[in-house]
N, C-alpha and C positions, 0 to 999 in steps of 0.2 A: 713339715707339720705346721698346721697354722697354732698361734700362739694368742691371735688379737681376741679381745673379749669376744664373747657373742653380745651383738646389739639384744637389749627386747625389746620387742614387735611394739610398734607405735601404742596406744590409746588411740581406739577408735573417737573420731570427732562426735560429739552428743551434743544435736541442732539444740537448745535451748526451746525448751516448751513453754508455751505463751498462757501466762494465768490470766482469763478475759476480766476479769473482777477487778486485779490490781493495774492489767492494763489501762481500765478505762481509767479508773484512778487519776491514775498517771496523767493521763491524756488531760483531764478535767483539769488538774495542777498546773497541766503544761499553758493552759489556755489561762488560766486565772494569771499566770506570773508573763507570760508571752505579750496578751491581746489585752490586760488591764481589763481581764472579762469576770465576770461574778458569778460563783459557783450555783447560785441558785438559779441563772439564766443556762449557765452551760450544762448544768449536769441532768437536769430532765431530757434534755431530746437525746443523748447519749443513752439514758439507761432505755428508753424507749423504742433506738434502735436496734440497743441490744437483747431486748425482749422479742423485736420484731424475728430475730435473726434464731431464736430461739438458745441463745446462748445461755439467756440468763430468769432466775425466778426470783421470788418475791426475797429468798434469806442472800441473796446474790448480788440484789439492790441495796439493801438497807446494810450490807458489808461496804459496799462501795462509797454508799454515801457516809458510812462512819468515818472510812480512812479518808475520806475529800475533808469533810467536816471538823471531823478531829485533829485533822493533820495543821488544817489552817488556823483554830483554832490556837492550839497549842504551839504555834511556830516558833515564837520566840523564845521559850522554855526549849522546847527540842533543839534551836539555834544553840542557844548558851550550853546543851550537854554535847550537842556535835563539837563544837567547838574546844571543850576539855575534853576530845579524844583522838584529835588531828593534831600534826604538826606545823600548821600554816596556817595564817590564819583565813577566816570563816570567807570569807570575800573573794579568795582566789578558788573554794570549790566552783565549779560552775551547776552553774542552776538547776539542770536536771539528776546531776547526781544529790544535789544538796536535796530536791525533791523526792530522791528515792529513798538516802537516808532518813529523812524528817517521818516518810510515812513508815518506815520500818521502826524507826524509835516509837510513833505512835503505836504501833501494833504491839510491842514490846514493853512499853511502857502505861499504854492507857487504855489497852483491850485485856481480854483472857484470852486471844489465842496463845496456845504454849510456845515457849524459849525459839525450840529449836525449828519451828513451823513459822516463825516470824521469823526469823535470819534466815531461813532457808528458802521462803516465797520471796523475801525483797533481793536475796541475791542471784534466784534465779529472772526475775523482774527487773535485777540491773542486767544481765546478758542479754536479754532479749532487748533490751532499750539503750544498753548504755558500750555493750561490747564486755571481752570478758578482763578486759586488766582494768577496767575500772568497777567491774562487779568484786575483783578480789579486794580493793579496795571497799566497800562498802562490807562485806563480810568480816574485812578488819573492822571495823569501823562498830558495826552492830555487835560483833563477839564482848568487847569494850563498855559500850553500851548494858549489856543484857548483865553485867555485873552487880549492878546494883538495879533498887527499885526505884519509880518516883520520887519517893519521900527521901532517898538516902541522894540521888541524882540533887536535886533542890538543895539540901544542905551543905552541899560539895560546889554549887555554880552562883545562888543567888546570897549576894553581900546581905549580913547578919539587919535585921529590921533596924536594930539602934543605931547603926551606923550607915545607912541611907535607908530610910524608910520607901520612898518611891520607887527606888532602884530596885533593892527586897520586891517589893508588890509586882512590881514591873515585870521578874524574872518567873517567880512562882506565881503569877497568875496571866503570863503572858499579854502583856500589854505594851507598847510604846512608852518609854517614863514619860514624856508628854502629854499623851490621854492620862494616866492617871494621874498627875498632878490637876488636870484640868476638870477629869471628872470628881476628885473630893473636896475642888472647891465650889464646885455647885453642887456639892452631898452638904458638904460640911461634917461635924462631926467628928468622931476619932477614928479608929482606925477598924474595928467591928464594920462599923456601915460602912466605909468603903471594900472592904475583903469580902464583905457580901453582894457587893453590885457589881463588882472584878468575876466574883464565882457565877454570879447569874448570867453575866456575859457569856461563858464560856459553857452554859447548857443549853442542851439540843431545843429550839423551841416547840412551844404546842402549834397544831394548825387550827388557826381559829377560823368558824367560816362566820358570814352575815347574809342576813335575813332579812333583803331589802323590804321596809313597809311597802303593804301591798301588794307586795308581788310576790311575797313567800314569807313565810313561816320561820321560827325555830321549831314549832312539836313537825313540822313538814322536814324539817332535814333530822334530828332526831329520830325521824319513824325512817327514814331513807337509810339513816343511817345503822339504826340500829339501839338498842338501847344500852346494850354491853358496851358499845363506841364511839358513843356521844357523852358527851357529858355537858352542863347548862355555865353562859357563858357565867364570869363572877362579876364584871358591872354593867356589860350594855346590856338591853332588853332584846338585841337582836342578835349575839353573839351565841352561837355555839362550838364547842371544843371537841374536837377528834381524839378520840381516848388513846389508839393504837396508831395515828398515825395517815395510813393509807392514803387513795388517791384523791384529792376533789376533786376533780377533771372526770371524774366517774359519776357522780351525780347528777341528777335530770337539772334541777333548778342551777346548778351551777353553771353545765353545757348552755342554758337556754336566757342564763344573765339573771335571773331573777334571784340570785344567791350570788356571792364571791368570797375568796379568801382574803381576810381582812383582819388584821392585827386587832386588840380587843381597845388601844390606846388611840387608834384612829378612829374609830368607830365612836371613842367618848367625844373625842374632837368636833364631828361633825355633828353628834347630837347634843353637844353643851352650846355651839351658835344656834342649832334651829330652835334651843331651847330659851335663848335670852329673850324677856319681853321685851318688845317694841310696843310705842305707840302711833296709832293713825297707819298709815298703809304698809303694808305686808307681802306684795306679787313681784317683786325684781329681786331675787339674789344670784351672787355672784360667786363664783371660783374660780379665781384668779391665777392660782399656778397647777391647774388640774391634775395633770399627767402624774401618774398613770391611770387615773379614775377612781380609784376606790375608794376617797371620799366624794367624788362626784358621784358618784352613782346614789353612796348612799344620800346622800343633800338635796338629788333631785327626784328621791323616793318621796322626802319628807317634803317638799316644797310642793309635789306631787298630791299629796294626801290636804292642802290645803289651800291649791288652786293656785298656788304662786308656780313662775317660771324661773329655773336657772341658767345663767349661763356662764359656759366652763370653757376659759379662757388656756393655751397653753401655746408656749413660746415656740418649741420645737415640733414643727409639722409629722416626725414620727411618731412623738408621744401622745401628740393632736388625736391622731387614728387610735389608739389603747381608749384615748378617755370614748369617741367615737363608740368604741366596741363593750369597753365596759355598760354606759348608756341605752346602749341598743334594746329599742323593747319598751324605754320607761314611758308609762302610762299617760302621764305628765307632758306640759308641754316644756321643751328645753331645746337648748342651741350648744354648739361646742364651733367653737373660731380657733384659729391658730393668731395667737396675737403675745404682745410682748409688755407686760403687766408696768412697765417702767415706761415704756410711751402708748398709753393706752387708747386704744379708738372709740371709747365711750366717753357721755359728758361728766362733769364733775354734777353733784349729788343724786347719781341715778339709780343708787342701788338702795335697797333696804337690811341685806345683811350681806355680808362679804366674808369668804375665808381666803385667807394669803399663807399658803402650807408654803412657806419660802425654799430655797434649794437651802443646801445647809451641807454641814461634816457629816453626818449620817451616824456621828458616834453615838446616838440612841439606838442604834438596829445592828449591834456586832453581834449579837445572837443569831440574827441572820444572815448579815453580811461580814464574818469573821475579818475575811480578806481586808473590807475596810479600813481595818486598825492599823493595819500593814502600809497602806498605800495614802493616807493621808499624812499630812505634814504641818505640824503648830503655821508656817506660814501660810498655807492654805485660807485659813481665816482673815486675814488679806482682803483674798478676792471673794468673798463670798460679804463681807461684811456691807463695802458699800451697796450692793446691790438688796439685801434684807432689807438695808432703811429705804432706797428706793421705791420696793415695794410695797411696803408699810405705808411712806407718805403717800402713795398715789393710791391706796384702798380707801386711805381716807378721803382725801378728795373725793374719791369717786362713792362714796356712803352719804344718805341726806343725813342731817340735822337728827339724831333723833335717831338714828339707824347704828348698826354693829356689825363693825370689824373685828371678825377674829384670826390673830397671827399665829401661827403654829410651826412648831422648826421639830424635825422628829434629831435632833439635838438635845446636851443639859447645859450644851459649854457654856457659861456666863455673858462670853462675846456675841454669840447667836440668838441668844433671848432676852432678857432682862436690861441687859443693857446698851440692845437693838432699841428695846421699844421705847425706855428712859431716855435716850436721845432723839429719838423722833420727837416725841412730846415737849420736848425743851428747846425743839429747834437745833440742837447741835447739829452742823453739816447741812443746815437747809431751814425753809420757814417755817417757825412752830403751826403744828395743825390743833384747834380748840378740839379737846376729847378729853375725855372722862373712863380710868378703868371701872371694869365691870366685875364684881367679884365673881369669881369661876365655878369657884368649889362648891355651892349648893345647885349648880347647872349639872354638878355629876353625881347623883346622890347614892350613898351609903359606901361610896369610893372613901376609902379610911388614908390618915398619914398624906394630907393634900397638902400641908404645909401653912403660912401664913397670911396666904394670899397677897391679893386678890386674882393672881394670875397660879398657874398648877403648873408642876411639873410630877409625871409619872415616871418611876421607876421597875424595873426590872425587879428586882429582889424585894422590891415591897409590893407591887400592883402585878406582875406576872404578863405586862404591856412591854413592848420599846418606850423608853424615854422620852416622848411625844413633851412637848412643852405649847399652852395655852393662855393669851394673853386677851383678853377680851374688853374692846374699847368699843364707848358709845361717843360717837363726834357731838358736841354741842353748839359750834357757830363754827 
């Protein structure tokens, strides 16, 4: 007589079923933290092929794009609750599980889908990607997680306000303590206005589109659009706002250039320089760091509508072709060169107005570019700073007597603006150039909270813009 147990019969293997929504997700995550790529460049042709492929509709997209969005958003908040639920620290996860957990804590923490439907898609989303001993691993991890809510997760992770206020801000509103130490010193203020330019950061933006003079309309995108899903821009005259969202890529004026998608803070930029008076001639302006076009285009709508010519100047021959394409079509006559604004191939006082949209930290655009926050670094400013005044002093040179340069960093940092331009003019780091600011703030009218001037800076939680900063100088000898 046999004695030994009876075995039972194996568990059939169950292949891991592939959720196309969190994969793409994923995929998207993988390219932002892999290729140093921006989610707003990767994730359009992905959701597109997978519309193509007929996997996905319109509530399939905007899932997708939540958990891309949100996820990066919120990374460091999600960083700090992963981290009080492991035993090692945050550093030795490796990357793509740390990215399956992060968007699983978003699902669970900063969506409604229910408990057990967010631990359940992101651990079947670790089998399929990550194998199944590290998917049990994230199922601990999320069970852990789903214990408490947001509000009670933050009380548990982020040090108390009185006893590091930055640190506090940094955690429950996910930011670098760097950026926000940096950004409420060009808030200023107490601690209200900074937790409200922190929270603006962190919401989904509007898409605004524009309405290059001449060549279109706002009541023309408005009737395209719809009346239910437009809504009228609140300071440019050529801005309108997408109520719901959707595609502009689907719009006639859009396809054909005569409209684009354009932030409502850019669009005041370029019409507060066409708007400064000059005197005596008016047909040369310039834009000097073009790429990617959308204040060239709109500059050379307006230069367009008054017989002057622009030329849109950009360093990198890939970005050359954007301004190229943005352009295409303008009525106007205009030129685009690929050239390098710090050794420039024009003469010194040839132009009549000039915009210098410098390269910069991008910390004015984390509403759109989340990831940003992530991948910039306090020493960053470094290398970004000599090259601002470089192009500052060479606008000027290249503006007559009598003409306006305007300098724009879609930045707040202190380093990037204000006291870029306070040292060009003083000579610090190079030879003072004779100029004069120009006050800015009645160039943007009925824009409220512009500050003290003479130069602007727009804010997110007060203006509904990117952080676009505007320094407006008239050369005098």
């Amino acid at each position: 007589m046999n004695d030994q147990p009876r075995r039972r019969p194996a568990k059939p293997h169950r292949r891991p079923k592939k959720d196309s929504v969190r994969f793409l997700a994923f995929e998207a995550l993988r390219a932002v933290d892999e290729r140093d790529a921006y989610a707003n460049l990767v994730l359009p042709p992905l959701l597109k092929k997978a519309r193509a492929k007929g996997d996905f509709d319109g509530r399939d997209a905007a899932l997708a794009t939540e958990l891309v969005y949100g996820t990066l958003r919120r990374q460091g908040t999600y960083d700090a609750i992963v981290a009080a639920c492991i035993d090692r620290p945050l550093r030795e996860v490796d990357p793509p599980v740390l990215d399956v957990l992060n968007m699983g804590v978003h699902q669970l923490l900063g969506t409604r889908i229910p408990t057990h439907a967010a631990v359940s898609a992101s651990v079947e989303l670790a089998r399929v990607v990550l194998g199944e001993g590290r998917a049990k691993f994230v199922n601990a991890v999320l069970r852990k997680v789903s214990a408490h809510d947001l509000d009670g997760w933050v009380e548990k992770v982020a040090p108390p306000y009185e006893e590091d206020a930055e640190d506090h801000l940094a955690v429950v509103h996910s930011h670098p303590r760097w950026v926000v130490s940096a950004l409420w010193d060009a808030l200023g203020g107490g601690r209200a206005g900074i937790e409200d330019l922190l929270e603006a950061d962190n919401e989904r933006p509007e898409v605004t589109l524009v309405a290059r003079p001449g060549r279109s309309t706002t009541e023309e995108l408005v009737k395209a659009l719809g009346d239910e899903n437009a809504l009228p821009g609140r300071w440019s005259p050529y801005a309108v706002r997408m109520a719901e969202g959707g595609e502009p890529g689907a719009l006639t004026a859009v396809q054909e250039g005569r409209a684009g998608v354009q932030d409502e803070g850019s669009q005041l930029v370029a019409a507060a320089l066409a708007a400064v008076p000059v005197e005596g001639r008016d047909t040369r302006w310039l834009d000097g760091c073009a790429g990617p076009g959308g204040k060239a285009a709109l500059l050379a709508a307006l230069a367009a509508e008054r017989g002057a010519t622009l030329l849109a100047a950009e360093k990198q021959p890939h970005r050359a072709r954007l301004v190229e394409r943005a352009l295409a079509g303008n009525p106007g006559p205009y030129q685009v060169i690929t050239a390098d604004g710090t050794r420039p191939p024009w003469l010194p006082g040839t132009f009549d107005r000039i915009l210098m949209d410098v390269p910069c930290s991008g910390l004015g655009a984390l509403r759109r570019r989340p990831e940003a926050r992530w991948r910039r670094r306090a020493e960053d400013l470094e290398t970004f700073s000599p090259l601002q005044r470089a192009l500052l002093r060479e606008a000027l040179r290249a503006v007559r007597v009598g003409g306006v340069v305007g300098y724009a960093t879609c930045s707040p940092h202190l380093a990037e603006t204000r006291v870029v331009v306070e040292d060009v003019l003083k000579g610090r780091g190079g030879e003072p150039v004779e100029a004069e600011w120009v006050d800015a703030r009645p160039l943007m009218p009925g824009v409220p909270a512009l500050g003290d001037g003479p130069d602007v800076q727009l804010w997110p939680h007060l203006h509904g813009t990117d952080a676009m900063y505007l320094a407006l100088l008239r050369r005098t000898g």
